[in-house]
mmCIF file of the N, C-alpha and C atoms, coordinates in Angstrom:
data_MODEL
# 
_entry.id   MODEL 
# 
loop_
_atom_site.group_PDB 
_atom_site.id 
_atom_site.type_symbol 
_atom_site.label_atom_id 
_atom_site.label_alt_id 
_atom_site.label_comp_id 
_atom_site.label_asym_id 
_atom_site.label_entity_id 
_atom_site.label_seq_id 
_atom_site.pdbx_PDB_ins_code 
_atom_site.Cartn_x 
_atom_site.Cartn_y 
_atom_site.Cartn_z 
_atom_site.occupancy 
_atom_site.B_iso_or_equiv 
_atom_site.pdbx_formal_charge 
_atom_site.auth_seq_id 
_atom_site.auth_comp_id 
_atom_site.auth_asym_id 
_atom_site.auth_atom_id 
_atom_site.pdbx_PDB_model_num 
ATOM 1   N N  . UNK A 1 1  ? 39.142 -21.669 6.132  1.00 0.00 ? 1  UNK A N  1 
ATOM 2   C CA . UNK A 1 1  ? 37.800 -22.063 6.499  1.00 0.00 ? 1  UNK A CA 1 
ATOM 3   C C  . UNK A 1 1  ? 37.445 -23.295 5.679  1.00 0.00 ? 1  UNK A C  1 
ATOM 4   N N  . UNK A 1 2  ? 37.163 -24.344 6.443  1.00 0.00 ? 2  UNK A N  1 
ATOM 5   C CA . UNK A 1 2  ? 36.638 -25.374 5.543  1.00 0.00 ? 2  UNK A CA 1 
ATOM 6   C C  . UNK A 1 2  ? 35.411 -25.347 5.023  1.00 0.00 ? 2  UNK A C  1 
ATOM 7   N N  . UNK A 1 3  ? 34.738 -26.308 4.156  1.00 0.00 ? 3  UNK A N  1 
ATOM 8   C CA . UNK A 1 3  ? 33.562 -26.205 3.533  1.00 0.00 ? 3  UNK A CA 1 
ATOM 9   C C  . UNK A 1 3  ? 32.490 -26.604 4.441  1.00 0.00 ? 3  UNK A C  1 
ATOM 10  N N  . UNK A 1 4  ? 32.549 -27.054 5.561  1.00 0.00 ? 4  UNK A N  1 
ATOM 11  C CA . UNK A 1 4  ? 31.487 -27.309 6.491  1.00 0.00 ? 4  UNK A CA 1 
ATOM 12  C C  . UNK A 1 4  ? 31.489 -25.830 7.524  1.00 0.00 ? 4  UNK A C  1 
ATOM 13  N N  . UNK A 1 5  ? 32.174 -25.014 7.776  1.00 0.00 ? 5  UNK A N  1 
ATOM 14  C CA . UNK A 1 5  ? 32.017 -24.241 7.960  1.00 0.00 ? 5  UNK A CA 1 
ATOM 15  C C  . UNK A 1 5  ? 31.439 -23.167 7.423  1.00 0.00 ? 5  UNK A C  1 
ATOM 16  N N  . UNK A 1 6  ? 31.862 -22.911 6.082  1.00 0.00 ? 6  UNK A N  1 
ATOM 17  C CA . UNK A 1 6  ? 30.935 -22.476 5.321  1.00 0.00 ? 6  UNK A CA 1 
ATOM 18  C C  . UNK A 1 6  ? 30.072 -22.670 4.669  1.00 0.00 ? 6  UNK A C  1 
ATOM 19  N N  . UNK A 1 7  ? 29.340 -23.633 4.657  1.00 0.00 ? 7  UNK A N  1 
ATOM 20  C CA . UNK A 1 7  ? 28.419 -24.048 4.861  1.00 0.00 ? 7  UNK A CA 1 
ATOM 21  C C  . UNK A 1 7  ? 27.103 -23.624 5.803  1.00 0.00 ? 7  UNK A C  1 
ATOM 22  N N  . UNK A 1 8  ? 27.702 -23.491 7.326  1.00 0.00 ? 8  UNK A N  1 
ATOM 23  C CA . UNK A 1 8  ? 26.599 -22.832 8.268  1.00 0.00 ? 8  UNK A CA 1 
ATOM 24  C C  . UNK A 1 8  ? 27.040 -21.525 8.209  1.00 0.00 ? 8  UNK A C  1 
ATOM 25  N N  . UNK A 1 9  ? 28.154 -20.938 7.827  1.00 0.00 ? 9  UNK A N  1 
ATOM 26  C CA . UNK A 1 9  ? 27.571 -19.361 7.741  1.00 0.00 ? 9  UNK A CA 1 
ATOM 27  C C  . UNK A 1 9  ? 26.602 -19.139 6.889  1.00 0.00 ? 9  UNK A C  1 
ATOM 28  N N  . UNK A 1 10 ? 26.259 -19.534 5.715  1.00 0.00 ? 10 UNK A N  1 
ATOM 29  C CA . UNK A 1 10 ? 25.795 -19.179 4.754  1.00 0.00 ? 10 UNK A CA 1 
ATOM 30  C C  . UNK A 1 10 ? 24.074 -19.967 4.803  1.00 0.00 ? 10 UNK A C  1 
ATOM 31  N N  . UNK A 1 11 ? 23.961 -21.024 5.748  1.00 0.00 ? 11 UNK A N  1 
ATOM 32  C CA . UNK A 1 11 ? 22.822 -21.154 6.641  1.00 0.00 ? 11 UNK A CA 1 
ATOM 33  C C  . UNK A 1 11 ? 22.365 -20.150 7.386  1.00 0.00 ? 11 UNK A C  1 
ATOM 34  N N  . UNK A 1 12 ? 23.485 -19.627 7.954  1.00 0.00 ? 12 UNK A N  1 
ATOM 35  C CA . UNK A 1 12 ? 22.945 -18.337 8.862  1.00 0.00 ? 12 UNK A CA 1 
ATOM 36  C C  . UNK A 1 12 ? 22.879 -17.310 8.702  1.00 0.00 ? 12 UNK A C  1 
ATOM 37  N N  . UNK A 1 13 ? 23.542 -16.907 7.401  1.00 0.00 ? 13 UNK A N  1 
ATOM 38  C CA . UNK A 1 13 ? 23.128 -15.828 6.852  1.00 0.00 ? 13 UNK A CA 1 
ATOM 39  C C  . UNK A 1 13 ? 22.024 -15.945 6.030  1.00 0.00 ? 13 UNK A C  1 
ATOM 40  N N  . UNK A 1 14 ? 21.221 -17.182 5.557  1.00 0.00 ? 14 UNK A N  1 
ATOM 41  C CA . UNK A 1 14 ? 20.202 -17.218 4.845  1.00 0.00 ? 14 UNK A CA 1 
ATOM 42  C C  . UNK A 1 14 ? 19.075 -16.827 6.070  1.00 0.00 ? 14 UNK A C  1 
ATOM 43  N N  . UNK A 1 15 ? 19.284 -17.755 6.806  1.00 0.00 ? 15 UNK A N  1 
ATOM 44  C CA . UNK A 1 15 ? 18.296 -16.983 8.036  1.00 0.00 ? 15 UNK A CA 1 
ATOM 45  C C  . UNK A 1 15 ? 17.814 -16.294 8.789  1.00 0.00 ? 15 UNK A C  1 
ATOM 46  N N  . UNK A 1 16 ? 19.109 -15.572 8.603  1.00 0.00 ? 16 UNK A N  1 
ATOM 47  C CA . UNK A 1 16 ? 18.543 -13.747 9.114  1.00 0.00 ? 16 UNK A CA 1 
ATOM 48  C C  . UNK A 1 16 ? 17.912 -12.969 7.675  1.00 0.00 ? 16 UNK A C  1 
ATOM 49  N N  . UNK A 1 17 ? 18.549 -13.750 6.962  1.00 0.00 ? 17 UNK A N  1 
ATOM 50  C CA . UNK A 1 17 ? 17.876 -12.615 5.987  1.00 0.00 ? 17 UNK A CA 1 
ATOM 51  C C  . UNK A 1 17 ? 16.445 -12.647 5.534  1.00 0.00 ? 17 UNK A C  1 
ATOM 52  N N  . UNK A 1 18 ? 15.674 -13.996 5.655  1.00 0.00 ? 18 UNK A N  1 
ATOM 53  C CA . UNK A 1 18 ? 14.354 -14.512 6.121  1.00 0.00 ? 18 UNK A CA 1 
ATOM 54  C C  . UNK A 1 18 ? 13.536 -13.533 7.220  1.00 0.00 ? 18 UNK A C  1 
ATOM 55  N N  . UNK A 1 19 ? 14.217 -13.206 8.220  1.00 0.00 ? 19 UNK A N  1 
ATOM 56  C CA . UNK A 1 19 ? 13.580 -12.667 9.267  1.00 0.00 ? 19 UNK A CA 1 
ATOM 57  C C  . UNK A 1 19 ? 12.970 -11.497 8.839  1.00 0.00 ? 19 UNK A C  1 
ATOM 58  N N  . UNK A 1 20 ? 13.898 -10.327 7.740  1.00 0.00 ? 20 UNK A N  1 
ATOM 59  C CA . UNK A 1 20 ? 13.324 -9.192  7.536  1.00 0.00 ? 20 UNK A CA 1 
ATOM 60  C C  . UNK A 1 20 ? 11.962 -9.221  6.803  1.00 0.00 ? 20 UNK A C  1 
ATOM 61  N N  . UNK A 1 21 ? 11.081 -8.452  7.243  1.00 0.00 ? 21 UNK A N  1 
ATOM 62  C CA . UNK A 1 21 ? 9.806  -8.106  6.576  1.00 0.00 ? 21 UNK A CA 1 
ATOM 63  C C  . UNK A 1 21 ? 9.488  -6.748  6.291  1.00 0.00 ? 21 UNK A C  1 
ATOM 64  N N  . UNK A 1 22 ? 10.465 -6.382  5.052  1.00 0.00 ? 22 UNK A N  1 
ATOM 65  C CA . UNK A 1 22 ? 9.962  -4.647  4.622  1.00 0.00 ? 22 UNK A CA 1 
ATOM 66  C C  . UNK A 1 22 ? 8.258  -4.363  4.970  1.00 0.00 ? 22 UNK A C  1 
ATOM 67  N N  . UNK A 1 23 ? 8.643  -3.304  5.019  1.00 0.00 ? 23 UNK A N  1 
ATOM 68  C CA . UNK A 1 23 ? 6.762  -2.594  5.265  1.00 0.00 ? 23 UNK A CA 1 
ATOM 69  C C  . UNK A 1 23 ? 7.122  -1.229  5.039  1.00 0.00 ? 23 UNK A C  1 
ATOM 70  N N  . UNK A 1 24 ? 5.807  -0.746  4.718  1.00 0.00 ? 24 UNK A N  1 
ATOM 71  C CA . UNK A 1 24 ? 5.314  0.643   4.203  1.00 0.00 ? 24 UNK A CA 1 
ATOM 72  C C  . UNK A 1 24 ? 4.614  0.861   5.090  1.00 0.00 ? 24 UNK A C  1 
ATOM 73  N N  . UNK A 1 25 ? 4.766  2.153   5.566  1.00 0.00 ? 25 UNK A N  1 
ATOM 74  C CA . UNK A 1 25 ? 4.236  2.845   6.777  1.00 0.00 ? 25 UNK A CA 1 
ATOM 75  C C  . UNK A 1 25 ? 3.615  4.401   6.102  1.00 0.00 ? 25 UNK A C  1 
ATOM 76  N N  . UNK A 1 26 ? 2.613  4.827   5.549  1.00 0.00 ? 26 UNK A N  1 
ATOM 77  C CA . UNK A 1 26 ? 1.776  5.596   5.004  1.00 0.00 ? 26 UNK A CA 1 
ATOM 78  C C  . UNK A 1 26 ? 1.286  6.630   6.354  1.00 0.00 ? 26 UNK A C  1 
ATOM 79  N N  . UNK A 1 27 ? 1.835  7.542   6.116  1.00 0.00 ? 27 UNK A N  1 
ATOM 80  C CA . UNK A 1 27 ? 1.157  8.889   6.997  1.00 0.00 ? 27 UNK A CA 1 
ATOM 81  C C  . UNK A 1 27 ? -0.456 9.375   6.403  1.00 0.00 ? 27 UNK A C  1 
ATOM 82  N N  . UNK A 1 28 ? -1.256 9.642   7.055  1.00 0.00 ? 28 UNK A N  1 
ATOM 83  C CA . UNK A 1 28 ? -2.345 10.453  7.018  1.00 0.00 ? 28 UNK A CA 1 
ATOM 84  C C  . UNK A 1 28 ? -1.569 11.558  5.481  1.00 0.00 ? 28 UNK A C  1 
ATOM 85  N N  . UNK A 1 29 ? -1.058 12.161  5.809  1.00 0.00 ? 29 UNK A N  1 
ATOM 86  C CA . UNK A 1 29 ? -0.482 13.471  4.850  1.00 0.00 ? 29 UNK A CA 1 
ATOM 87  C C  . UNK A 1 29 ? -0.038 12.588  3.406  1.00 0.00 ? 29 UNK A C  1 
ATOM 88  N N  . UNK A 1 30 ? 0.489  11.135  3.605  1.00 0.00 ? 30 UNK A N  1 
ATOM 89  C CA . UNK A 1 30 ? 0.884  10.429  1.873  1.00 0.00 ? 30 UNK A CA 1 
ATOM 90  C C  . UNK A 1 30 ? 2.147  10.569  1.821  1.00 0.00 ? 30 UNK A C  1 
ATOM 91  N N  . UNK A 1 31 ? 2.975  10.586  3.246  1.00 0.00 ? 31 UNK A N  1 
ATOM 92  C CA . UNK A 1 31 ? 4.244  10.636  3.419  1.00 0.00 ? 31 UNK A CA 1 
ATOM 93  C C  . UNK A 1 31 ? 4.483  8.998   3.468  1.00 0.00 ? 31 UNK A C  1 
ATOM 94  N N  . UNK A 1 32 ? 5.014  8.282   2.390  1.00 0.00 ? 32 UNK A N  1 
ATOM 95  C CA . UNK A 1 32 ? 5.418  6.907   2.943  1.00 0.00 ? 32 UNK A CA 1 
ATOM 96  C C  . UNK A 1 32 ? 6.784  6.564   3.188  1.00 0.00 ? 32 UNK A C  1 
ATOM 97  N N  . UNK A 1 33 ? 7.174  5.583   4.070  1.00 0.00 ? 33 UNK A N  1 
ATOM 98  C CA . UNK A 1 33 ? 8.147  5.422   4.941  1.00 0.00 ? 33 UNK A CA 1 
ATOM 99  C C  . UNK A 1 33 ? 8.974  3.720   4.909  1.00 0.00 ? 33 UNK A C  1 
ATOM 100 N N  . UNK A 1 34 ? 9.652  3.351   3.928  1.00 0.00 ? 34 UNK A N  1 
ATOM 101 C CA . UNK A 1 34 ? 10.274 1.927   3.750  1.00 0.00 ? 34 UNK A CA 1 
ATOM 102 C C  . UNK A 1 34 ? 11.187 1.648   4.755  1.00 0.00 ? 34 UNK A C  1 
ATOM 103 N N  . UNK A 1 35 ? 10.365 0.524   5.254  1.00 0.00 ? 35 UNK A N  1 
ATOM 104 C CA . UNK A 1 35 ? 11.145 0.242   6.876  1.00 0.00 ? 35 UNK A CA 1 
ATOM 105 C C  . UNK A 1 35 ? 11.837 -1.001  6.436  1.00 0.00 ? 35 UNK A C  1 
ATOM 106 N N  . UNK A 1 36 ? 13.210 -1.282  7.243  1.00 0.00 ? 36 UNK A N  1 
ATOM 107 C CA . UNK A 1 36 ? 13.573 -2.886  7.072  1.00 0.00 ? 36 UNK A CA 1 
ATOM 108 C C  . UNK A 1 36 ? 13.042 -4.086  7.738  1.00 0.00 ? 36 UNK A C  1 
ATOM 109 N N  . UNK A 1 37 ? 11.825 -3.751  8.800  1.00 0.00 ? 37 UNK A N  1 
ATOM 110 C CA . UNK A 1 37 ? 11.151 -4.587  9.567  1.00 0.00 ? 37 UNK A CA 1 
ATOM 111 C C  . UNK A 1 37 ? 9.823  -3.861  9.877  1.00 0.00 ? 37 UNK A C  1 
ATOM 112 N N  . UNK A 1 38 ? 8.813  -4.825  10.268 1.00 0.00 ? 38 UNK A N  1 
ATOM 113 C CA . UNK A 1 38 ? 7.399  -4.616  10.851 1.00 0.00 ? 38 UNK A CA 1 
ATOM 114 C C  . UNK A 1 38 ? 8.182  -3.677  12.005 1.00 0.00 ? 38 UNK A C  1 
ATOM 115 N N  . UNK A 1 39 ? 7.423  -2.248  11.916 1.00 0.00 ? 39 UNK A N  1 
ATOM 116 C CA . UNK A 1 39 ? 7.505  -1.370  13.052 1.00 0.00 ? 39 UNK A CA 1 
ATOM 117 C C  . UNK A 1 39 ? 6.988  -1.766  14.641 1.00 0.00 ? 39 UNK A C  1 
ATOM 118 N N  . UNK A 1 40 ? 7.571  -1.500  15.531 1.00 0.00 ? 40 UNK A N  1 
ATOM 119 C CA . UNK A 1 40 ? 7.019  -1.359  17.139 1.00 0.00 ? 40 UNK A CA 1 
ATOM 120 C C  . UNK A 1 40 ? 5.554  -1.235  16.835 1.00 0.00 ? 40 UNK A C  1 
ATOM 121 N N  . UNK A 1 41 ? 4.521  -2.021  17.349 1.00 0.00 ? 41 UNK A N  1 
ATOM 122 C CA . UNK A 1 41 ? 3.383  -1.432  17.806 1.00 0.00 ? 41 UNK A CA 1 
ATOM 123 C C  . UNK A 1 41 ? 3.229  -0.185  18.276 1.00 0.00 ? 41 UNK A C  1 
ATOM 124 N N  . UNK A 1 42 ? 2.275  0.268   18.500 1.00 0.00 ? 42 UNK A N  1 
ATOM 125 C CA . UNK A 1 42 ? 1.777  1.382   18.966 1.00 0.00 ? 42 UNK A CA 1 
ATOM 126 C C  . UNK A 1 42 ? 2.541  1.957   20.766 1.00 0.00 ? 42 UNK A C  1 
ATOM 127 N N  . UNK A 1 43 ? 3.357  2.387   20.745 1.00 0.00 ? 43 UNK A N  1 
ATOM 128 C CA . UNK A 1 43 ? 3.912  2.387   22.080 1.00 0.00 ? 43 UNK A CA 1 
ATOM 129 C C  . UNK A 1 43 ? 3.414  2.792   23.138 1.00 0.00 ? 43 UNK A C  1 
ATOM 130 N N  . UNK A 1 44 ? 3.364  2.912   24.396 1.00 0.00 ? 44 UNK A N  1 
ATOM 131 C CA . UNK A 1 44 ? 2.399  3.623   25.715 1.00 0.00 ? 44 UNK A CA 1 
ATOM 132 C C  . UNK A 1 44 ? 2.095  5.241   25.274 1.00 0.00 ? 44 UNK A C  1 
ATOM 133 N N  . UNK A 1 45 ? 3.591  5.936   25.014 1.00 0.00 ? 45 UNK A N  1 
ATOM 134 C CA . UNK A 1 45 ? 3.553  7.122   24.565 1.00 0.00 ? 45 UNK A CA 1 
ATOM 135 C C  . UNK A 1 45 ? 2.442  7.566   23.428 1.00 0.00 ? 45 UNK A C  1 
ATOM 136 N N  . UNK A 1 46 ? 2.001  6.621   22.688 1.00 0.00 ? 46 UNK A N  1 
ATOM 137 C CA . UNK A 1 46 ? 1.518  6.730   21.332 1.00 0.00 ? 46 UNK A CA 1 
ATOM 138 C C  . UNK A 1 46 ? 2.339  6.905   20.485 1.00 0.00 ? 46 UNK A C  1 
ATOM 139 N N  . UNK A 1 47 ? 2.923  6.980   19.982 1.00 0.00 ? 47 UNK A N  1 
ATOM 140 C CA . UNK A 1 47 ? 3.956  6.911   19.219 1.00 0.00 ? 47 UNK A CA 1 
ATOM 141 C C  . UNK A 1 47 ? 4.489  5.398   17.953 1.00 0.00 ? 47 UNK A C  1 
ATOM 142 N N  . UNK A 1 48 ? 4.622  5.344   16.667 1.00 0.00 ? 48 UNK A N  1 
ATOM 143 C CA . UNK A 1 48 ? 5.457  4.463   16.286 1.00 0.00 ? 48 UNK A CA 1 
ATOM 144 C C  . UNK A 1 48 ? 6.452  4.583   15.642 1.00 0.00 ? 48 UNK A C  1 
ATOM 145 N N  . UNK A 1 49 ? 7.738  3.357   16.466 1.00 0.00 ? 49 UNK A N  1 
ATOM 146 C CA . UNK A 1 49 ? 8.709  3.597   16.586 1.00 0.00 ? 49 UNK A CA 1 
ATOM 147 C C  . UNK A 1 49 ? 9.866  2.302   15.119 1.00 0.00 ? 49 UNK A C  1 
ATOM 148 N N  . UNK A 1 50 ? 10.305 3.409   14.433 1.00 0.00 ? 50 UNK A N  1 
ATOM 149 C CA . UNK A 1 50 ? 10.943 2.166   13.322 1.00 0.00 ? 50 UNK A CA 1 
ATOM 150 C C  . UNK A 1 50 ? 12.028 2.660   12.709 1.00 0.00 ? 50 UNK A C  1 
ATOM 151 N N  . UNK A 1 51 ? 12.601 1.922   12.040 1.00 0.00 ? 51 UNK A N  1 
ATOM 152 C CA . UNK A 1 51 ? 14.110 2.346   11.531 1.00 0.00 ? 51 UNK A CA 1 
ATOM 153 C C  . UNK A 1 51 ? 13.612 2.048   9.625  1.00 0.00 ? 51 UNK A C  1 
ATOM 154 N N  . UNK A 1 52 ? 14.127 3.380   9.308  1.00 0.00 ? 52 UNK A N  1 
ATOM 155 C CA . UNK A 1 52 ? 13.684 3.328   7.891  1.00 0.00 ? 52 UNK A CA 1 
ATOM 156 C C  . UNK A 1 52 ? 14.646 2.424   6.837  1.00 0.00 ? 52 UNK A C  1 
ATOM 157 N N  . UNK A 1 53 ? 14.769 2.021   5.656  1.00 0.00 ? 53 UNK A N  1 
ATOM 158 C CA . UNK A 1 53 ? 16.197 1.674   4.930  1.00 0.00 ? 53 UNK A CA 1 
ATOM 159 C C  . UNK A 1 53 ? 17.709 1.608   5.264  1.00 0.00 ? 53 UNK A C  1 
ATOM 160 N N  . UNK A 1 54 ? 17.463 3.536   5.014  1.00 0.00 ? 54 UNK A N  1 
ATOM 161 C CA . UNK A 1 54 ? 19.063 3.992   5.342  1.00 0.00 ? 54 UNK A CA 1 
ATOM 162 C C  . UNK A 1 54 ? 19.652 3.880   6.496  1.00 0.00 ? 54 UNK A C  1 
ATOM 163 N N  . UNK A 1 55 ? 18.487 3.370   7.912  1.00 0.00 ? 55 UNK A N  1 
ATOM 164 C CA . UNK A 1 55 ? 19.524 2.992   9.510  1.00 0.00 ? 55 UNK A CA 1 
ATOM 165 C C  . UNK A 1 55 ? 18.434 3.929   10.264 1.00 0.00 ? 55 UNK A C  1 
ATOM 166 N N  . UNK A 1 56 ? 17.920 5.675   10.162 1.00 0.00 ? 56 UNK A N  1 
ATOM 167 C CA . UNK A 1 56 ? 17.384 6.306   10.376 1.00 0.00 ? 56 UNK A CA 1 
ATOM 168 C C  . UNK A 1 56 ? 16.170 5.873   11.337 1.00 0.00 ? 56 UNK A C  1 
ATOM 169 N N  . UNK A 1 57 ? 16.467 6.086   12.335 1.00 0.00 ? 57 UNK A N  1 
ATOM 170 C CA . UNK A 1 57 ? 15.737 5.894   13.544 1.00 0.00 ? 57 UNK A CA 1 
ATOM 171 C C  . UNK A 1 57 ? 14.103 7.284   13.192 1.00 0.00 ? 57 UNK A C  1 
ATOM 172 N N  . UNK A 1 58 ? 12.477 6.514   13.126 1.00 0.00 ? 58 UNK A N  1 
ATOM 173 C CA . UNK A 1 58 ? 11.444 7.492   12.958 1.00 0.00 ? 58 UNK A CA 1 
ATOM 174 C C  . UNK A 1 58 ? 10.573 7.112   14.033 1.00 0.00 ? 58 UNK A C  1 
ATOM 175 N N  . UNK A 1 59 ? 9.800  8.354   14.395 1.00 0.00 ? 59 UNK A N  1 
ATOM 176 C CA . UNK A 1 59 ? 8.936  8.215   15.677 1.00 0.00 ? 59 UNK A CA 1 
ATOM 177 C C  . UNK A 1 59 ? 8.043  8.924   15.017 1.00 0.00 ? 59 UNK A C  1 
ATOM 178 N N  . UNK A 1 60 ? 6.316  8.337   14.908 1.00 0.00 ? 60 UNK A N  1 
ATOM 179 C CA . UNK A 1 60 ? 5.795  9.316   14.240 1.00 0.00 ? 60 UNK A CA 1 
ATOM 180 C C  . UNK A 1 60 ? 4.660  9.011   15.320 1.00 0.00 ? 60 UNK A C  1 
ATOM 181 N N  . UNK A 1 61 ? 3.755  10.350  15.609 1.00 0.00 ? 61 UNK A N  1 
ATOM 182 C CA . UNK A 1 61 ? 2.292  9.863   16.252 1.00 0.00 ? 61 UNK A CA 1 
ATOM 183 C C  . UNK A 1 61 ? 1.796  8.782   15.593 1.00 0.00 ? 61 UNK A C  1 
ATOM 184 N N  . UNK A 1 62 ? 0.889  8.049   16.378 1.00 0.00 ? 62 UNK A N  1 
ATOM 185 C CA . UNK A 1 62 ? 0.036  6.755   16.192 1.00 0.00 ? 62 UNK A CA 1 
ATOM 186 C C  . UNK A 1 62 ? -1.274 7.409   15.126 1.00 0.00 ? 62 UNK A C  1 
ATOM 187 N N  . UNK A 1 63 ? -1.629 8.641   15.726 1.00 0.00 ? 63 UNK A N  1 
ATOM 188 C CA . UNK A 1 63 ? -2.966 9.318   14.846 1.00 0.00 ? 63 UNK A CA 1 
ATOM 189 C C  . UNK A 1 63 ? -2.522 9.568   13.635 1.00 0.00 ? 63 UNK A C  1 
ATOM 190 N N  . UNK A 1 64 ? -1.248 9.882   13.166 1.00 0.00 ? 64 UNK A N  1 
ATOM 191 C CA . UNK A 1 64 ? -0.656 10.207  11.927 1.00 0.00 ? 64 UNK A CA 1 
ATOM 192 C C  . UNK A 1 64 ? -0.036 9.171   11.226 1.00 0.00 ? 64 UNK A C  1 
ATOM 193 N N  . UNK A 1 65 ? -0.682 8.423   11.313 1.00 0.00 ? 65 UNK A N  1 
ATOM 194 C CA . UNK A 1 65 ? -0.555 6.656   10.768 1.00 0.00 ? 65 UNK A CA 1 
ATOM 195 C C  . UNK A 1 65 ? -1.786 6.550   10.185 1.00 0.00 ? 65 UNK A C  1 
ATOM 196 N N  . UNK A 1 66 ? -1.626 6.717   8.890  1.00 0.00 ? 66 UNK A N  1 
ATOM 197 C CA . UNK A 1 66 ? -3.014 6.017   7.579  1.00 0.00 ? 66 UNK A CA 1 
ATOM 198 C C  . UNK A 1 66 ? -3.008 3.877   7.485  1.00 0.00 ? 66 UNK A C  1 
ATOM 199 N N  . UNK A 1 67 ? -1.648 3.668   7.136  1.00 0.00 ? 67 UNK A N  1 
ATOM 200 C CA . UNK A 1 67 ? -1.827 2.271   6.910  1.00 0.00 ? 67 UNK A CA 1 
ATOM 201 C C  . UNK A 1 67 ? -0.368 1.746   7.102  1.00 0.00 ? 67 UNK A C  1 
ATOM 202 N N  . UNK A 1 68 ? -0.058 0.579   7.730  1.00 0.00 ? 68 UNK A N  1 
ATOM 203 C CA . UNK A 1 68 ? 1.018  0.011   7.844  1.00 0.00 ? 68 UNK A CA 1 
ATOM 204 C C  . UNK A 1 68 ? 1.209  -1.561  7.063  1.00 0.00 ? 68 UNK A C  1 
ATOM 205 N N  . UNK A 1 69 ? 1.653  -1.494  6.066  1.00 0.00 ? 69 UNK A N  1 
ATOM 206 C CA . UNK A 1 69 ? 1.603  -3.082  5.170  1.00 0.00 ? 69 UNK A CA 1 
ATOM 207 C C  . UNK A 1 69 ? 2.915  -3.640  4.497  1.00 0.00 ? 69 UNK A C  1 
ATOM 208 N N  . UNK A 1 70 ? 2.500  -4.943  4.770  1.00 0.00 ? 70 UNK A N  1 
ATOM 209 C CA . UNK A 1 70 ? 4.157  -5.735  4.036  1.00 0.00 ? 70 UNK A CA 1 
ATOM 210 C C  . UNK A 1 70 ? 4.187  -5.424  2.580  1.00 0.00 ? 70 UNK A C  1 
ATOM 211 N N  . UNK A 1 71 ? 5.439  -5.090  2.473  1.00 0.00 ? 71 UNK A N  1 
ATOM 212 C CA . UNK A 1 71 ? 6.043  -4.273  1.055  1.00 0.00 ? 71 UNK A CA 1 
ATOM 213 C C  . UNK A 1 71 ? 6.097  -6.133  0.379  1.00 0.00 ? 71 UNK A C  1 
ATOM 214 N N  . UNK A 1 72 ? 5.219  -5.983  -0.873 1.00 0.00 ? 72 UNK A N  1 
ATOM 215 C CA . UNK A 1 72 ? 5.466  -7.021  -1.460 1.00 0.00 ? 72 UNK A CA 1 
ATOM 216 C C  . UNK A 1 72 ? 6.494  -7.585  -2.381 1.00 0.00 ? 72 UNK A C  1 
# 
């Protein structure tokens, strides 16, 4: 691999890694929830839909949502 090649991987891996925006997702109950991205809005079902740290796919009611905020 030459150095101009690596070069834009490492462009492009800087730039995905930009994209993520941890957030804390706080249940009514004080259950909090470290997501690797801003969760789905509120879905038709009611429901929100997010993938925690470890990969773990969570669906929790919309009513059982206290506060959703970027992990600083």
């Amino acid at each position: 691999m030459n150095l101009k090649n690596l070069g834009l991987l490492l462009l492009a891996a800087l730039t995905l890694a930009g994209c993520a925006s941890p957030t804390v997702v706080t249940l009514q109950n004080g259950t909090q929830y470290l997501t690797r991205d801003q969760p789905k809005t509120k879905t038709a079902d009611g429901f929100y839909e997010f993938q925690d740290i470890s990969g773990k796919t969570i669906r929790v009611k919309a009513d059982d949502v206290a506060t959703v905020r970027q992990e600083k």
